[in-house]
Legacy VTK file of the C-alpha trace (Angstrom):
# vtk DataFile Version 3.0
C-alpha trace
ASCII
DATASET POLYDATA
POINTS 62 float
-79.463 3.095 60.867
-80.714 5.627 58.628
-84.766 5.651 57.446
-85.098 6.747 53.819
-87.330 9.897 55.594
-83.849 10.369 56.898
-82.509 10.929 53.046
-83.226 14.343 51.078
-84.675 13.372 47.163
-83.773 16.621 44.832
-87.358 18.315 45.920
-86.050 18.536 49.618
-82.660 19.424 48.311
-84.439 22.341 46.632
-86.311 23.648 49.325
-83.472 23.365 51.651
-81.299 25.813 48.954
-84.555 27.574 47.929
-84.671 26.887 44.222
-86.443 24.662 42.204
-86.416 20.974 41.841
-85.397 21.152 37.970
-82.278 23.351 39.424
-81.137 20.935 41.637
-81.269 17.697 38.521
-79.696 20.755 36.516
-76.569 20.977 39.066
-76.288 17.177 39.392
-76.619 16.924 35.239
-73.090 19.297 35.544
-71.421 17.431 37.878
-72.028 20.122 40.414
-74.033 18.119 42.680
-72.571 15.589 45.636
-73.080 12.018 43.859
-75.772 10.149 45.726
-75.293 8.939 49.135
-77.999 6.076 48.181
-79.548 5.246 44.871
-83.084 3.803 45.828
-85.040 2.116 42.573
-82.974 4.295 40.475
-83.983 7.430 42.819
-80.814 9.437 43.690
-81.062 10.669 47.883
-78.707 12.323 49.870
-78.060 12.839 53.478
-79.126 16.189 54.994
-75.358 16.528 56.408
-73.991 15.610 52.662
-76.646 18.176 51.210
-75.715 20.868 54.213
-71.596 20.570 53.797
-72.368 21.290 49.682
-74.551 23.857 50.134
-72.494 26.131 52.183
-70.235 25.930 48.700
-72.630 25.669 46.003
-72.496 27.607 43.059
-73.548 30.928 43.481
-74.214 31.025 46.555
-72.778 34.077 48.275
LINES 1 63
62 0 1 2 3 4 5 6 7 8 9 10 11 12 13 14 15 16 17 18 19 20 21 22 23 24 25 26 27 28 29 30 31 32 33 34 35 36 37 38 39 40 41 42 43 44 45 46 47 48 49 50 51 52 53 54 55 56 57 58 59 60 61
């Protein structure tokens, strides 16, 4: 069973991708984020798979 340590919020997100948190709530804003894996007290997390799979797509990235 996961932990929520186990789930990425869009400040781990951002480090993970190396941009800025406001980046990663601009991507989700477009619909160019995963949707959450888990919506905690209105928090949107993600798992670090979910997070890694996107990220090897994401815009702009080359």
């Amino acid at each position: 069973m996961s932990r929520s340590t186990d789930l990425w919020s869009y400040a781990e997100i951002a480090r993970h991708i190396n941009v800025r948190p406001e980046t990663v709530r601009s991507y989700r804003r477009h619909g160019l984020l995963p949707e959450p894996d888990v919506v905690d007290g209105g928090h949107p997390r993600w798992y670090p798979e979910t997070v890694r799979a996107w990220a090897r797509n994401r815009p702009g990235h080359r």
